[in-house]
C-alpha positions as CSV (number, residue, x, y, z in Angstrom):
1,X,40.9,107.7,94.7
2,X,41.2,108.5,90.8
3,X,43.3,111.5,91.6
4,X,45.6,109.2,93.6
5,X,45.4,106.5,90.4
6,X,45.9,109.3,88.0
7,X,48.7,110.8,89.6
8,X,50.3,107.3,90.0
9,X,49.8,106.7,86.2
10,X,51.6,110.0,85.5
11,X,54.6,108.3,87.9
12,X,54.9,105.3,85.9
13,X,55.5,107.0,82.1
14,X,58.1,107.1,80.9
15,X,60.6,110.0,81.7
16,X,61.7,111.1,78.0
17,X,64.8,113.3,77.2
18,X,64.9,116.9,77.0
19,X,67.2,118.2,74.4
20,X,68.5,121.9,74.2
21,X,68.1,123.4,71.3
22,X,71.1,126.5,72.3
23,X,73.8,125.7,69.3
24,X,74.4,127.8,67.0
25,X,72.4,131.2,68.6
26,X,74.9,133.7,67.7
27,X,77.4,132.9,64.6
28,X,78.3,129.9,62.8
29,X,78.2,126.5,64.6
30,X,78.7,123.0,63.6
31,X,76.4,120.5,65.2
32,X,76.6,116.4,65.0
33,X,73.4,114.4,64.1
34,X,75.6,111.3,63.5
35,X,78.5,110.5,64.6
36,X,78.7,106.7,63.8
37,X,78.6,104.0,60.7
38,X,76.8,101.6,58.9
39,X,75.9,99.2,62.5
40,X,73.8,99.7,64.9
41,X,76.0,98.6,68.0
42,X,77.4,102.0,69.2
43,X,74.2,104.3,70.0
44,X,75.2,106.3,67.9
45,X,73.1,107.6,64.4
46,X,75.0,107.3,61.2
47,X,76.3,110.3,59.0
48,X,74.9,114.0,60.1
49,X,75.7,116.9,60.0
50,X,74.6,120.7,60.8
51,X,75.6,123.8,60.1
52,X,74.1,126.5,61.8
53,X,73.8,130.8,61.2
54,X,72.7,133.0,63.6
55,X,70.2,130.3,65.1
56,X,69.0,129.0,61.9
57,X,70.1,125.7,60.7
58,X,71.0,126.8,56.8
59,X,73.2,123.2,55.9
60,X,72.3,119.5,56.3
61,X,75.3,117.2,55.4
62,X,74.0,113.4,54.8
63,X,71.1,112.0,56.3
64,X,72.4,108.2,57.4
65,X,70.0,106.5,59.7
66,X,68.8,108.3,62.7
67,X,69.6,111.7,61.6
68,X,66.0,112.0,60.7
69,X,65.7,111.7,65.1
70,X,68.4,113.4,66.1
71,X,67.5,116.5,63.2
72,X,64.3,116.8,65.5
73,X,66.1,116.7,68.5
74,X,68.1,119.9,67.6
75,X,65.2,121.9,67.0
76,X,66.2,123.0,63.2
77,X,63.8,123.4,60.9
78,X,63.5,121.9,57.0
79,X,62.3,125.3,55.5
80,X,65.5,127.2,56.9
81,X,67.9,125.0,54.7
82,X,69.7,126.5,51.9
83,X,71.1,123.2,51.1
84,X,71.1,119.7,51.3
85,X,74.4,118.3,50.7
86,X,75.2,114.5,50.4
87,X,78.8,113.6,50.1
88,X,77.9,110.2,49.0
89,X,75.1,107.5,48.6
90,X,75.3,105.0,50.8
91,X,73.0,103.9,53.4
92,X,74.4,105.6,56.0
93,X,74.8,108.4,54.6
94,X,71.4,109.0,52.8
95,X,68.9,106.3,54.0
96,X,67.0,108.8,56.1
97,X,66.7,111.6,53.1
98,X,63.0,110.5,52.7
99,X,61.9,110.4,56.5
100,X,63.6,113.6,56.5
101,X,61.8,115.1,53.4
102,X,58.2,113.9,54.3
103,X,58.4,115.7,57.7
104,X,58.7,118.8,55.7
105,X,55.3,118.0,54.4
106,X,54.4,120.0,57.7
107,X,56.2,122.5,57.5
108,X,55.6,125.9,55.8
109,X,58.3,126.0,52.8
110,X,57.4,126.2,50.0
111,X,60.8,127.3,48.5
112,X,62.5,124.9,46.5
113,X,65.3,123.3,47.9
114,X,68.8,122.7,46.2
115,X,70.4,118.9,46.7
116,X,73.7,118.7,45.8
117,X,75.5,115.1,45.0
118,X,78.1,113.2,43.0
119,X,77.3,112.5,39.5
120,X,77.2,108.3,39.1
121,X,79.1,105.7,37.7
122,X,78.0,102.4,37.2
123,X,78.4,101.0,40.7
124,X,75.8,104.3,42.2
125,X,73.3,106.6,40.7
126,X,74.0,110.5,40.1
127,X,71.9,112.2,42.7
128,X,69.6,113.2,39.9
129,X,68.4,109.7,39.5
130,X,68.7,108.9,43.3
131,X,65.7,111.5,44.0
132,X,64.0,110.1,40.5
133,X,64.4,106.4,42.7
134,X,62.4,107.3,45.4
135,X,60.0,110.2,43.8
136,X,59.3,109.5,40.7
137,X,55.5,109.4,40.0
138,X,55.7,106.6,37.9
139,X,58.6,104.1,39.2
140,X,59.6,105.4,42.2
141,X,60.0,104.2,45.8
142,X,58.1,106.7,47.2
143,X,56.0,108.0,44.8
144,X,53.2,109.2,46.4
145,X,55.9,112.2,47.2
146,X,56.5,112.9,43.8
147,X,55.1,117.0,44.4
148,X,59.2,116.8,45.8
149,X,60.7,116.6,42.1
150,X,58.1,119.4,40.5
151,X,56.3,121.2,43.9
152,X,53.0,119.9,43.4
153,X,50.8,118.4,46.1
154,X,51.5,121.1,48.8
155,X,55.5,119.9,48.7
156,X,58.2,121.8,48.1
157,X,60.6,121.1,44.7
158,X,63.7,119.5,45.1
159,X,66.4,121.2,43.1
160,X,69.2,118.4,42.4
161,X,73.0,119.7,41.7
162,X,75.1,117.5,40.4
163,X,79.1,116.9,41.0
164,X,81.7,115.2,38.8
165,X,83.6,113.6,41.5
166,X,86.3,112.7,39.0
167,X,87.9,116.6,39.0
168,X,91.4,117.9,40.3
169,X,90.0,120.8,41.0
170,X,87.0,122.6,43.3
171,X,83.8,123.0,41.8
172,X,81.3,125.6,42.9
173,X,78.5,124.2,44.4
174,X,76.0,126.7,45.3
175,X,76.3,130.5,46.6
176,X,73.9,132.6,48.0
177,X,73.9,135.8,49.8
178,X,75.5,134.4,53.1
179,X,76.7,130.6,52.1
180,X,79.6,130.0,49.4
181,X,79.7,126.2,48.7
182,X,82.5,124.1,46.9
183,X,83.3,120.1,46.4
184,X,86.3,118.2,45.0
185,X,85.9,114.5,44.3
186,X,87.2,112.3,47.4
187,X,88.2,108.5,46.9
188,X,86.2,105.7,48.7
189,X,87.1,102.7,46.6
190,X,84.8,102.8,43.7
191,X,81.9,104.7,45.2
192,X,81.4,108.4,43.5
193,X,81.9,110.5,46.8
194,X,82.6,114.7,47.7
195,X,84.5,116.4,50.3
196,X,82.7,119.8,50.8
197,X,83.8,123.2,52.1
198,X,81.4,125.8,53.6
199,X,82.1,129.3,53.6
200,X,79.6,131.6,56.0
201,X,79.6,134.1,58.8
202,X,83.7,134.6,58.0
203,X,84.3,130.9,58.8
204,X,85.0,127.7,56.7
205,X,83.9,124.4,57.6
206,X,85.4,121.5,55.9
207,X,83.4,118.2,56.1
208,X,85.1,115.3,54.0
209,X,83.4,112.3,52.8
210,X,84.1,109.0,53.6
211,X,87.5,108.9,51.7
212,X,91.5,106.7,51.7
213,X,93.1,109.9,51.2
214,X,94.9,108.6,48.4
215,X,95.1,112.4,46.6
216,X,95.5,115.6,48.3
217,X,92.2,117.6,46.4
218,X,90.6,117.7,49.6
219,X,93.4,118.5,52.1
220,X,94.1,121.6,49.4
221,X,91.0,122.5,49.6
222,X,90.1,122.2,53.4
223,X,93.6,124.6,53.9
224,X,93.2,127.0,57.1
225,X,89.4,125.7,57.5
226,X,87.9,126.6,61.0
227,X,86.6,123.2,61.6
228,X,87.4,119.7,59.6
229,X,85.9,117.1,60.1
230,X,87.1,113.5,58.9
231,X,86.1,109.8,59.2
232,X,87.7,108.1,61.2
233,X,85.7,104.6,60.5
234,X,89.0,101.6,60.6
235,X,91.9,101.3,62.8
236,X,96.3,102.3,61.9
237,X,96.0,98.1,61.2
238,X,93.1,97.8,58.6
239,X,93.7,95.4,55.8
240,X,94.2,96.2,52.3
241,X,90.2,95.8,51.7
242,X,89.1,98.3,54.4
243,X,92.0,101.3,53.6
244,X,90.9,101.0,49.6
245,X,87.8,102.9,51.7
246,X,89.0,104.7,54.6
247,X,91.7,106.0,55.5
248,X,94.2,105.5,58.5
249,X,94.0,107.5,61.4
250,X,98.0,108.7,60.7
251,X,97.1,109.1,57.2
252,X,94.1,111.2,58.5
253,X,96.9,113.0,60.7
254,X,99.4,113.9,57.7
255,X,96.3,115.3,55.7
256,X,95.5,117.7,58.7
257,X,98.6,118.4,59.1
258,X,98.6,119.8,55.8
259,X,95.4,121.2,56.1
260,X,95.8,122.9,59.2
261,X,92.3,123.3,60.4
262,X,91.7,125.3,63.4
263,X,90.2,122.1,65.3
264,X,89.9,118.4,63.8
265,X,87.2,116.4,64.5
266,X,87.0,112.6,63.5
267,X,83.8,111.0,62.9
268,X,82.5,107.9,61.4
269,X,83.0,106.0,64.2
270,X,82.6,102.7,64.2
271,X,83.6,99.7,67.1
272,X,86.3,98.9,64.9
273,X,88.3,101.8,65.2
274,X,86.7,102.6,68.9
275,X,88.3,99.5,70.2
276,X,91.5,101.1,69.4
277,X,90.7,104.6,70.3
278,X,93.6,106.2,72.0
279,X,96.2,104.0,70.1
280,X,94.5,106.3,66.6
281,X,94.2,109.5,68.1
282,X,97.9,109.0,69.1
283,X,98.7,108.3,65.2
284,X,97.1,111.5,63.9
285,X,98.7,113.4,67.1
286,X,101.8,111.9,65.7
287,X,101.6,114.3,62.8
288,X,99.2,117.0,63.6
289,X,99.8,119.4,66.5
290,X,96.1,120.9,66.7
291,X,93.1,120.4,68.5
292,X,91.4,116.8,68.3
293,X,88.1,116.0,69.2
294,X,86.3,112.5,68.9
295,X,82.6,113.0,67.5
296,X,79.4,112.4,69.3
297,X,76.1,112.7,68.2
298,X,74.9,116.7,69.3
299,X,77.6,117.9,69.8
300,X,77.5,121.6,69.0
301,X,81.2,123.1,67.8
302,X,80.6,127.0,68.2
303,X,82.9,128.8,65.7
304,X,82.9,132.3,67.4
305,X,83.7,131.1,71.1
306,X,87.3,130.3,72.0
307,X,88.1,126.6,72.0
308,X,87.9,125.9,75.2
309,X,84.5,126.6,75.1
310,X,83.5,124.4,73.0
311,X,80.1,122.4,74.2
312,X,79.5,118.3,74.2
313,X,75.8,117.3,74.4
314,X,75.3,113.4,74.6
315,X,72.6,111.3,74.1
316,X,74.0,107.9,75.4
């Protein structure tokens, strides 16, 4: 009789997902922890993304809400990171930074790790003073994780790198033996914001910020890059308030046409331009002639495969 009670207790848990952890084995692979926005009404996390080496995640881009979940789910690891890369400081694109930090409080690096961000202005903090925010022993959010500003306390050092978002040109990031990274400034209204591009394994991978596209810095320097990816957060009919932040979807097609990335992605989504899905991707395919894929969260882009190839995990 307890066997049969056990075995119906067993029956009645819940059945949880199983996620395969298979992008990014062999080459360079781009992997979406977020594919969404700033509201939770789309099952989707915020801002994300992965870049992967020869099975090793090396580059987290942003951290919005629920990338700390879905970085779990892809079964990367904090102490393979070369760099943490924020294009920006918003919520949903850096809310989960310190979720994501403290689980590497388990983990065996000890290495310190580089975090690269726009300098400030008076509207947002440089990325400097963001980490200061939240770890500083003294005034800080989270300050019982201060060991992450001077590796004390079993934590690893955070190494912030700061960006003047207010160049023309490129600025180099960081380099290492196998990852070349540089940033131009991107414009999203007032807020200080980067558009980065990643340079490993023989591949580029351009990954903008949220940005109106109003100069062409980015689109210059994302020229002939494997993979772009773009936000595609407000409709082709977005008032004046919304496109000082975004850009249009055919605006978003002219750049790429300049660009002209291997494959586009757009991501960012949020129900405001997913209402109107087909009638944007039809304004970007009115100017570029490439491959367009709409973002969701795990999906694994594998850089060495031919396109057709490509691999769509969803979670939803």
């Amino acid at each position: 009789m307890q066997l049969v009670r056990a075995l119906l207790l067993i029956a009645l848990l819940p059945a949880w997902p199983v996620f395969a952890t298979t992008c990014g084995q062999d080459g360079v692979a781009l992997q979406i922890l977020g594919s969404g926005g700033p509201i939770a009404d789309d099952d989707r996390a915020a801002s994300g993304y992965l870049i992967w080496h020869d099975g090793r995640a090396r580059v987290l881009v942003d951290a919005g809400g629920g990338v700390f979940v879905r970085f779990g789910q892809t079964g990367a690891h904090i102490e393979d990171l070369d760099l943490l890369a924020l294009t920006h400081l918003h919520t949903d694109h850096a809310a989960d930074l310190p979720a994501l930090l403290m689980g590497g409080y388990f983990s065996p690096r000890r290495a310190t790790l580089p975090v690269s961000g726009p300098m400030g202005n008076q509207l947002m903090p440089s990325i400097r003073d963001f980490l200061n925010a939240m770890f500083s022993s003294e005034q800080g959010a989270f300050r019982y994780l201060s060991g992450f500003l001077d590796g004390t306390d079993g934590l690893f050092a955070l190494t912030p790198i700061e960006v003047n978002p207010k160049g023309a040109q490129p600025v180099e990031v960081f380099e290492n033996k196998r990852l070349r990274v540089r940033a131009v400034g991107v414009e999203h209204g007032p807020v200080p914001t980067l558009g980065y591009l990643f340079e490993l394994g023989g591949k580029l991978v351009a990954i903008s910020g949220d940005q109106n596209l109003e100069t062409a810095a980015f689109s210059k320097l994302a020229a002939a890059a494997d993979i772009l990816v773009m936000p595609m957060a407000i409709p082709e009919d977005a008032d004046a308030v919304a496109r000082n932040l975004h850009a249009k979807p055919s605006t978003i097609g002219q750049a790429a046409a300049r660009a002209r990335p291997g494959q586009l992605v757009v991501s960012h989504l949020m129900q405001r331009s997913l209402r109107s899905l087909d009638t944007n991707l039809a304004e970007i395919r009115r100017y570029y002639s490439g491959n367009v894929t709409v973002a969701e969260d795990l999906a694994c882009f594998r850089l060495n495969q031919p396109r057709q190839s490509q691999e769509t995990a969803h979670v939803h």
